[in-house]
LOLUMFI-178702 format. One record per residue (C-alpha): residue number from 1; residue in one letter; x, y, z. Coordinates in Angstrom, 3 decimals, m for minus. Layout:
// residues N
 nuti nukol        u        v        w
  NUM     a        X        Y        Z
...
This chain:
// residues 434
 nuti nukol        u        v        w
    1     x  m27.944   17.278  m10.297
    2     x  m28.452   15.022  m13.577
    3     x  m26.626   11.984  m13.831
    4     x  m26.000   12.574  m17.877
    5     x  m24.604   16.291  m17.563
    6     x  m21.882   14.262  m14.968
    7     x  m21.217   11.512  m18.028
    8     x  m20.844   14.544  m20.365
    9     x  m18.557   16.419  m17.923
   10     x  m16.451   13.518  m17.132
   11     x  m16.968   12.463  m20.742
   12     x  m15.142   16.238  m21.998
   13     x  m12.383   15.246  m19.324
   14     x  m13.467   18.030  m17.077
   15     x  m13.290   17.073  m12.640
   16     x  m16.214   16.195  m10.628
   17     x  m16.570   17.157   m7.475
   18     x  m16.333   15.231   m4.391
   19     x  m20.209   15.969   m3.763
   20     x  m20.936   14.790   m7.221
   21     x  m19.058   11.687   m7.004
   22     x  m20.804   11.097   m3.921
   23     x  m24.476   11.676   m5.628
   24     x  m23.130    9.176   m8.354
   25     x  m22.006    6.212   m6.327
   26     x  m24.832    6.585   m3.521
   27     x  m27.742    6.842   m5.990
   28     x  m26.275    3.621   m8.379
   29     x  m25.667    1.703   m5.371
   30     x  m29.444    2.205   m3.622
   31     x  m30.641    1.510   m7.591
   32     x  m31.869    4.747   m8.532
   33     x  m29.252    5.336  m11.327
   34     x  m29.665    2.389  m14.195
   35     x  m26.940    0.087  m15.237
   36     x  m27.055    1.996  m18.742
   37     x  m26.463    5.613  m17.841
   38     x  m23.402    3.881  m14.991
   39     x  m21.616    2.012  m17.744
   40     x  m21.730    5.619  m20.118
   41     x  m19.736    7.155  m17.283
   42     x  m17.419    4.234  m16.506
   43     x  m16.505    4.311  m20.305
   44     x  m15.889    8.059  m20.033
   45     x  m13.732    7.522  m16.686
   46     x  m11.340    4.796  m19.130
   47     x  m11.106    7.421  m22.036
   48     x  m10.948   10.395  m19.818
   49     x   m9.235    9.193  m17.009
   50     x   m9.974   10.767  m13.495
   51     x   m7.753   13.405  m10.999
   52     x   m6.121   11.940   m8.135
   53     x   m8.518   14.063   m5.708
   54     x  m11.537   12.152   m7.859
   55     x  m10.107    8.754   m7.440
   56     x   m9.879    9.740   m3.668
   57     x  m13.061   10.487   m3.312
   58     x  m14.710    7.395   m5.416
   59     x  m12.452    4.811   m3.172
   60     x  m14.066    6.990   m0.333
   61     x  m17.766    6.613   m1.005
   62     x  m17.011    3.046   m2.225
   63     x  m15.462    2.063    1.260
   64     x  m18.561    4.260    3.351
   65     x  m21.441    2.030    0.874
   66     x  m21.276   m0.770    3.157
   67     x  m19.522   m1.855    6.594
   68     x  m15.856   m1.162    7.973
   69     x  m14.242   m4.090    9.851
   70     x  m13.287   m2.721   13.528
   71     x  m10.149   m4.395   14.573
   72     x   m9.025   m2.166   16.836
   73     x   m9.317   m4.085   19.992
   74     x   m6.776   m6.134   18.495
   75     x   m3.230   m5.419   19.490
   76     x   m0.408   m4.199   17.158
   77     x   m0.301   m3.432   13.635
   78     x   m2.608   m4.266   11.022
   79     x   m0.935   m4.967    7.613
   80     x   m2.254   m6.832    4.609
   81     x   m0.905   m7.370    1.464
   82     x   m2.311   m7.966   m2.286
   83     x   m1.261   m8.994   m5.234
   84     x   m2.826   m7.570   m8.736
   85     x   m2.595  m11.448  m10.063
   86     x   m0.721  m13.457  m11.982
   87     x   m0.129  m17.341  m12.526
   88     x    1.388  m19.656   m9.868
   89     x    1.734  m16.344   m7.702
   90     x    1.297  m17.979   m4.194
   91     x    3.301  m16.084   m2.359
   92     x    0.133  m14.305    0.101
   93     x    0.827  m17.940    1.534
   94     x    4.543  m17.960    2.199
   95     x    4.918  m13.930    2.974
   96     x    1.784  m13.567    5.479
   97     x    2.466  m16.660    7.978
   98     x    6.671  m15.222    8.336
   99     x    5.479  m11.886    8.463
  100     x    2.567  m13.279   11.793
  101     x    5.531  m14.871   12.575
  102     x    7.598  m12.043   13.231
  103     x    4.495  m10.632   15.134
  104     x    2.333   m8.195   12.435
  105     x   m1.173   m8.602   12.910
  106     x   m2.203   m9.944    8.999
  107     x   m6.372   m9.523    8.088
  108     x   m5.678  m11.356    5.003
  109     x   m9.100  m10.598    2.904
  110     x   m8.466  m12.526   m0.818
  111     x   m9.736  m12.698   m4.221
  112     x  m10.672  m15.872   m6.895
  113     x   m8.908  m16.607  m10.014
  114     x  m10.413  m15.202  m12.790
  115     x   m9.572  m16.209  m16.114
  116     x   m6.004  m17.189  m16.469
  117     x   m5.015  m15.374  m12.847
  118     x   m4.735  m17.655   m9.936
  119     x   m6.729  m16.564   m6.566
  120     x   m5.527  m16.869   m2.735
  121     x   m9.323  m18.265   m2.025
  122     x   m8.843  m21.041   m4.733
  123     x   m5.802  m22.812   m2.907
  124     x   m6.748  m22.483    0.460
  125     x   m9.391  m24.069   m0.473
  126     x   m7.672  m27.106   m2.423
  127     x   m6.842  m28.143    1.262
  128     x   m9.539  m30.498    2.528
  129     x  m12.235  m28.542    4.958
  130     x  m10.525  m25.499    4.698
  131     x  m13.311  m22.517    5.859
  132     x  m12.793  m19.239    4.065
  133     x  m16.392  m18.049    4.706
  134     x  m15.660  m17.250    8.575
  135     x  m17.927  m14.505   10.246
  136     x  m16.863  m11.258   11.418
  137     x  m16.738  m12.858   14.930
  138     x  m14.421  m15.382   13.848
  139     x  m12.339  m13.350   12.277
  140     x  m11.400  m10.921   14.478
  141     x  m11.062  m14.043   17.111
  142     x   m8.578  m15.792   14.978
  143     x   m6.633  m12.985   13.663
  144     x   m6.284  m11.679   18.352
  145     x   m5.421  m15.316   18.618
  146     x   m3.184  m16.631   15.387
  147     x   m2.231  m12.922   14.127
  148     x   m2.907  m14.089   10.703
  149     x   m6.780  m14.975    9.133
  150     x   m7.506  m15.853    5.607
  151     x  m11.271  m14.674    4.726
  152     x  m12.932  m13.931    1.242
  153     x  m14.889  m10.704    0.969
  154     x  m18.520  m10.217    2.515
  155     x  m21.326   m8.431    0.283
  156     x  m21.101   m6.099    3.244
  157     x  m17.680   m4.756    2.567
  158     x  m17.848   m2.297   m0.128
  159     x  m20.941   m3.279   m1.703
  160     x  m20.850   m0.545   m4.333
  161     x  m17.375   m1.569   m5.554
  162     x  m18.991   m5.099   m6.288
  163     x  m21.440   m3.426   m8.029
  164     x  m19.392   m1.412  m10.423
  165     x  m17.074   m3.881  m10.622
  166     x  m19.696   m6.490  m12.254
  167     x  m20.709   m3.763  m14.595
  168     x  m17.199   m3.278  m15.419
  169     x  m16.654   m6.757  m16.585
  170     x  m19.707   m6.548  m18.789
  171     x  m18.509   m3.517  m20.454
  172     x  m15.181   m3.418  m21.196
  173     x  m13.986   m0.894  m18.780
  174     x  m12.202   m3.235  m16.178
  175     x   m8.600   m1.896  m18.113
  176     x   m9.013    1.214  m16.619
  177     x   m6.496    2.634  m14.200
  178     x   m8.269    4.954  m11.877
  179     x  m10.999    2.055  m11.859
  180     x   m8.816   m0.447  m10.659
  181     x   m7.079    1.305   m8.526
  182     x  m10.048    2.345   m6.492
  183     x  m11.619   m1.066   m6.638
  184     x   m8.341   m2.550   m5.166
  185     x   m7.958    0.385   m2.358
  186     x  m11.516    0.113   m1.314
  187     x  m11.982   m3.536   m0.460
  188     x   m8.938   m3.185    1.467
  189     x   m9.088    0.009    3.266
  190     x  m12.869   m1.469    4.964
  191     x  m11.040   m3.826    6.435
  192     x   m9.398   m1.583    9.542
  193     x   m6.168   m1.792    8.028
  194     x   m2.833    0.452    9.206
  195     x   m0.974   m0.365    6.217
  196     x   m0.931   m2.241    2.832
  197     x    1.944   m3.997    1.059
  198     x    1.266   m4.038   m2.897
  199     x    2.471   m6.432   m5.345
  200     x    1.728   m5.222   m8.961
  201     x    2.726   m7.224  m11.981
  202     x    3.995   m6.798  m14.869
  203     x    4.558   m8.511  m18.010
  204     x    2.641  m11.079  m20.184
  205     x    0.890  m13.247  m17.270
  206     x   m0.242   m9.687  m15.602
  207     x   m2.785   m7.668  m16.056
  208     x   m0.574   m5.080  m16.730
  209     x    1.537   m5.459  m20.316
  210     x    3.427   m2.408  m19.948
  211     x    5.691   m1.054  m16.858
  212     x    4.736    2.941  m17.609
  213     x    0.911    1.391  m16.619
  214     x    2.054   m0.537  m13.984
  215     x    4.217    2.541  m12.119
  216     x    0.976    4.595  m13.061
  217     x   m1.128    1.706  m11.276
  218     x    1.208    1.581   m8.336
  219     x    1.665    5.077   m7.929
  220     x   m2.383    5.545   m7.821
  221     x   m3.308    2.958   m4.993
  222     x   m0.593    4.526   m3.022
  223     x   m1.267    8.131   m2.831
  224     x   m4.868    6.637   m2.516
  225     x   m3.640    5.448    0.878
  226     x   m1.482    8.098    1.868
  227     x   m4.343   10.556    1.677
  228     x   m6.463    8.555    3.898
  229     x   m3.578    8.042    6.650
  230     x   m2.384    4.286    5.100
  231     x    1.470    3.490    5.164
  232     x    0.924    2.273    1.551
  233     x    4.103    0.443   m0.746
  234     x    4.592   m1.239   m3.829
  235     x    6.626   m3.889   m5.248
  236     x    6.899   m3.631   m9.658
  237     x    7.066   m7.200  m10.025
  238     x    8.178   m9.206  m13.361
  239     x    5.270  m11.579  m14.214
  240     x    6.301  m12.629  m17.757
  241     x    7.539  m15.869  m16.518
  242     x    5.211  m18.021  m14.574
  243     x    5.949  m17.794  m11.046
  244     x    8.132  m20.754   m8.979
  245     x    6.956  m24.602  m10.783
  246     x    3.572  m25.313  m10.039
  247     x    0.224  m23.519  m11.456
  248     x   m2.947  m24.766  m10.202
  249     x   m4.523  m25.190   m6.946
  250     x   m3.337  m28.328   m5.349
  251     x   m0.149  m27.853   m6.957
  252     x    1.167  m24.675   m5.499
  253     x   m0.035  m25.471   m1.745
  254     x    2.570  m28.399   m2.442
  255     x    5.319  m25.651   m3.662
  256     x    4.172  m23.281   m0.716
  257     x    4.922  m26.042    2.093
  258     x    8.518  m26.833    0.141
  259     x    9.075  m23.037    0.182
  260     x    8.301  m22.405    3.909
  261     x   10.421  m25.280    4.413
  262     x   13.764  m23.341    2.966
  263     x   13.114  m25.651   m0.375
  264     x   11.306  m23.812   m2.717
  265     x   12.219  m22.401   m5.869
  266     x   14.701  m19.532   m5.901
  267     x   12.476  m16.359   m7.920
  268     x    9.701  m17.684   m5.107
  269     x   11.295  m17.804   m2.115
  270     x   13.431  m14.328   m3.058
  271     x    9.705  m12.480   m3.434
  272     x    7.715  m14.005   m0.677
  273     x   10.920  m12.921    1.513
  274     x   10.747   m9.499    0.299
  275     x    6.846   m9.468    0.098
  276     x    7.199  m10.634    3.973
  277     x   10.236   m7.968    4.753
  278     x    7.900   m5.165    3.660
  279     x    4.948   m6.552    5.760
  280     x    7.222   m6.624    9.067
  281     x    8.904   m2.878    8.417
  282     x    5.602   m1.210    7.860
  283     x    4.011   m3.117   10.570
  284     x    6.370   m1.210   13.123
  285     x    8.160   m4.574   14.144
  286     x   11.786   m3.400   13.046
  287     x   13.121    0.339   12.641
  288     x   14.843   m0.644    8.879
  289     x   14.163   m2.681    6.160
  290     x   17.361   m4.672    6.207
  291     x   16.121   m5.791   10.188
  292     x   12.981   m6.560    8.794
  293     x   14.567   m8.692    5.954
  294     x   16.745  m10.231    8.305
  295     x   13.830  m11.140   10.545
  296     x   12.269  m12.697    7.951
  297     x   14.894  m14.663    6.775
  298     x   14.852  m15.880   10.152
  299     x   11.494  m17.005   10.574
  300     x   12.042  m19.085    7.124
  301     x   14.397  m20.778    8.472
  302     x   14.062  m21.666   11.667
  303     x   10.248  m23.225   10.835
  304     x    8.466  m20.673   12.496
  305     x    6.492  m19.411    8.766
  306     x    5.271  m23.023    8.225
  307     x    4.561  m23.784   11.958
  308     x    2.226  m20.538   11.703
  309     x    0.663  m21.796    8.176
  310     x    0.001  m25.174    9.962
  311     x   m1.882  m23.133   12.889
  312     x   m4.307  m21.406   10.444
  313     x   m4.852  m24.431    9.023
  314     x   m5.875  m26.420   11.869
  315     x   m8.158  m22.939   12.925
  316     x   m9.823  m22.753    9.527
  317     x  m11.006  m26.686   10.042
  318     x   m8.216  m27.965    7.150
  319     x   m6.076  m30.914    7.896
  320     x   m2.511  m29.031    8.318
  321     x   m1.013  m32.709    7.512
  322     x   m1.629  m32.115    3.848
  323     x    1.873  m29.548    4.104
  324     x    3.929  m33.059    5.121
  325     x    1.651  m35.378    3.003
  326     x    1.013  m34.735   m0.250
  327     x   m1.265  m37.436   m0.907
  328     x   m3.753  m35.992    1.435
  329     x   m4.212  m33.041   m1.170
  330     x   m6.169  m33.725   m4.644
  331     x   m4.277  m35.074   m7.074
  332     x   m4.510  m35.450  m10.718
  333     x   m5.350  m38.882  m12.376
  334     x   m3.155  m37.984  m15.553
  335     x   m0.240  m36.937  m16.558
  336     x    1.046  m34.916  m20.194
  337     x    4.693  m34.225  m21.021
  338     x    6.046  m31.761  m22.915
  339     x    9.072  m31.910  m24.749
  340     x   11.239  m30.012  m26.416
  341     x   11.777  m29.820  m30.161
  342     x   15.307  m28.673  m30.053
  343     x   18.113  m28.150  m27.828
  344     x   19.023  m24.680  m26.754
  345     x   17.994  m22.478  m24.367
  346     x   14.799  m21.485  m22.413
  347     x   14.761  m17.592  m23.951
  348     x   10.878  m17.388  m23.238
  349     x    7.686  m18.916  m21.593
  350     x    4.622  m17.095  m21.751
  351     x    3.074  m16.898  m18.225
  352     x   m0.565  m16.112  m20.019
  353     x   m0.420  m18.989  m22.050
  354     x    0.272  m21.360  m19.278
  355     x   m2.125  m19.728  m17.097
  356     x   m5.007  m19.778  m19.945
  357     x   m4.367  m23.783  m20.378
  358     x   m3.945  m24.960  m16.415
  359     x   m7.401  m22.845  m16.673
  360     x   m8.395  m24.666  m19.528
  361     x   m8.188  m28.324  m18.166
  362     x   m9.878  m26.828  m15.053
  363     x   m7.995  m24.949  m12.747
  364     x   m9.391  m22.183  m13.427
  365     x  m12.644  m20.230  m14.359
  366     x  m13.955  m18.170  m17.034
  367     x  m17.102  m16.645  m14.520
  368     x  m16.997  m16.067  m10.786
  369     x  m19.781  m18.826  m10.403
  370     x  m17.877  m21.932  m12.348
  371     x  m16.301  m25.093  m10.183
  372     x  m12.738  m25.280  m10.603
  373     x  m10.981  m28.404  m10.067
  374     x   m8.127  m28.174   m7.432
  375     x   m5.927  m31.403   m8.304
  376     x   m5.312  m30.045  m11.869
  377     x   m1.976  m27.700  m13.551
  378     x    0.953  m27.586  m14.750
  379     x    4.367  m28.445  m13.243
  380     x    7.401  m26.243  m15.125
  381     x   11.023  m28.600  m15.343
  382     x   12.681  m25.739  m16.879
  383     x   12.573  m21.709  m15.957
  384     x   13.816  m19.284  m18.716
  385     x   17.613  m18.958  m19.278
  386     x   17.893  m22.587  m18.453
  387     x   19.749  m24.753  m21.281
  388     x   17.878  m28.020  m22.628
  389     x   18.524  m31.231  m25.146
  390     x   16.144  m32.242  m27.478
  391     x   13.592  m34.226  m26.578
  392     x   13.942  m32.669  m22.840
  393     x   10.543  m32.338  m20.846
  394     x    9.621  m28.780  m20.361
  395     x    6.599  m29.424  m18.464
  396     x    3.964  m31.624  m17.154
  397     x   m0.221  m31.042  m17.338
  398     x   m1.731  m33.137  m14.900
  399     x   m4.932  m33.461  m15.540
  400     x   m8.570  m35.344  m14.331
  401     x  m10.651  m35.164  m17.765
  402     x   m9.200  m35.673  m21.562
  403     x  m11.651  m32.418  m22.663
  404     x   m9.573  m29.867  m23.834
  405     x   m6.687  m31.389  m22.743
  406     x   m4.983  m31.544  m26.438
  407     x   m5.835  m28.008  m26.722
  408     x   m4.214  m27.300  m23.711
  409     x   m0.729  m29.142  m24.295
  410     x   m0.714  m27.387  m27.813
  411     x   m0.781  m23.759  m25.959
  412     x    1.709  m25.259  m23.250
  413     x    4.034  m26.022  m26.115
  414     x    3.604  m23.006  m27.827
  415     x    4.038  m20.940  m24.788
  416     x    8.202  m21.935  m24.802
  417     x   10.739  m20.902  m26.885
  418     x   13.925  m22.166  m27.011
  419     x   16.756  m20.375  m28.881
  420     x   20.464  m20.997  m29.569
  421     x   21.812  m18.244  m27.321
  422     x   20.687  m17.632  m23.570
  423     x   18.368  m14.696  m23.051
  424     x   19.090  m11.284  m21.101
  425     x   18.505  m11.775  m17.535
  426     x   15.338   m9.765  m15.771
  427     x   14.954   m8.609  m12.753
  428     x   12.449  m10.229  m10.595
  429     x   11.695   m6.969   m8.509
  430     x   11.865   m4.128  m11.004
  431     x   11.151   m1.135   m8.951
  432     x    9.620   m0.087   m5.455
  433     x    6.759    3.081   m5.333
  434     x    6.362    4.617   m1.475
């Protein structure tokens, strides 16, 4: 077998084989295929695309590279649930403590922010002491004892997907469906999981620009799952809004202690309910949906989603004070406001460009290896379809350090337009694949 009559197969938009794949991944992973001949076939796989029994097999050998997490000494069912990113999307911390709540099992392994895309890691972290980088030990110990465990991932757990997926970024192939969708599926399939709750978005502060890709994505990751015995669903999600008020770190660990309080923002709280709803049916707790939304309701309101989040807190060596006290959190030394230039009303805010400038002033990163800084972001005073006056604040940057910051309020500005009739109203959930 030659690796370059694979690139020209794949490259002609002809199948590989399962044994093939296998050869491919195995041999780049123990270094005996170089990073130049890899990225030729990764650039073949985004013009050529690849069969659904190919992507199978990939996320396959991807999961087998490195270790499986055992959890099944652990009682009841294991459900996780990801999001494909988008900005102030915090709702992996509402949805997962009401769905522990209601008594799923939740081996919650996140992602960083990358770019102008939030990450879970980033604002569990923003809370003082707060341990992400818990052993294998102490996960499984926390997750028997708390039935919910926030960890990032280990070089152990699908080593070859980390591999690819830094070759990716360095050649332009990270767009690529089959790609992504394996990537996703195999990180979370090596965790012991019995089923997986997507949340894809769509729209201009998603990864995704275009619904037809985002059904395509959706549909991908879960026959991926199906075929290896996963109860697999996804959510279509609208992402061309920012999501809830706050973006940046500090900031939406604030909104996500309001929300799991019953006083969060409506689009928010509606998701993470849904998110949650999905997490309890799948993990066997109620025979229908409509229990499981009920249930979840439930747990919102009667304090039982924040009493959890508090728990894990407290477990994961954070102060779980900083959900009553927001002074114990970072916060910002200064504040920008941003006005309108006319009345009218809110017909459009572009979720990238607020993402790209909370990142900008630091509350993000461009590379996996830069500092962020958790007190900084944006706080919206207006969601689209909302009518303003002149002269009405839009938004607020908080920020630590001047550097970029007039920049940054120039693409916050930019990012809103206001027009003289109200827009049409989108849906917030726009479909619902498996």
């Amino acid at each position: 077998m030659r690796t370059v009559d694979l690139i020209h197969r794949k490259r002609e938009g002809e199948e590989l084989s399962p044994q093939e794949i296998a050869w491919l991944v195995e041999g780049y992973t123990r270094g005996e295929i170089p990073d130049y001949q890899m990225s030729a076939f990764l650039m073949a796989v985004y013009y050529s695309g690849m069969s659904d029994r190919e992507v199978s097999t990939l996320t396959d050998c991807m999961v087998r590279s490195g270790e499986t997490v055992d959890l099944s000494a652990i009682p009841g069912q294991k459900v996780d649930k990801h999001s494909t990113g988008g900005v102030g999307d915090k709702t992996s911390l509402i949805s997962a403590p009401l769905a522990a709540a209601a008594g799923v099992v939740i081996p919650m392994i996140s992602g960083r922010g990358l770019g102008h895309t939030g990450g879970t890691l980033d604002k569990l972290e923003a809370i003082p002491g707060f341990r992400t980088d818990l052993t294998v030990e102490e996960f499984r110990a926390q997750l028997a004892k708390l039935g919910l465990c926030f960890i990032g991932q280990s070089a152990q757990v699908a080593p070859a997907d980390g591999k690819l997926y830094s070759l990716r970024d360095a050649t332009a192939t990270v767009e690529s469906i089959p790609l992504i969708a394996s990537s996703i599926m195999s990180k979370k399939i090596a965790e012991g999981l019995d089923a997986l709750v997507l949340d894809v978005k769509v729209g201009s502060g998603a990864f995704m620009k275009r619904q037809v890709d985002a059904r395509r994505l959706a549909q991908m990751m879960v026959g991926i799952g199906r075929r290896m015995d996963k109860r697999v669903q996804a959510l279509i999600t609208d992402m061309s809004q920012p999501l809830g008020y706050a973006i940046g770190n500090a900031l939406e660990v604030m909104e996500v202690s309001q929300t799991l309080q019953s006083a969060g923002p409506n689009d928010l709280t509606r998701l993470s309910l849904e998110l949650a709803a999905r997490m309890i049916h799948l993990g066997k707790v109620t025979e229908t949906i409509d229990e499981a939304r009920e249930l979840a309701q439930r747990k919102l309101l009667d304090g039982s989603g924040y009493r959890k989040f508090k728990e894990v807190i407290q477990a994961q060596g954070g102060n779980p004070n900083v959900l009553d006290r927001f002074d114990l959190l970072p916060n910002a030394s200064g504040a920008r406001e941003i006005a309108s230039p006319r009345a009218g009303f809110v017909s459009q805010i572009k979720a990238e460009d607020i993402g790209l400038a909370s990142s900008m002033i630091g509350a993000g990163r461009d590379t996996k290896e830069a500092a962020i800084d958790p007190a900084v972001g944006v706080i919206l005073e207006v969601k689209v379809g909302e009518k303003v006056e002149a002269g009405a604040v839009l938004c607020r940057l908080y920020y630590t350090k001047e550097e970029h910051l007039e920049e940054a309020a120039q693409l916050v500005e930019d990012a809103f337009r206001i027009s003289t009739h109200p827009p049409e109203e989108r849906e917030l959930i726009l479909e619902v694949v498996g």
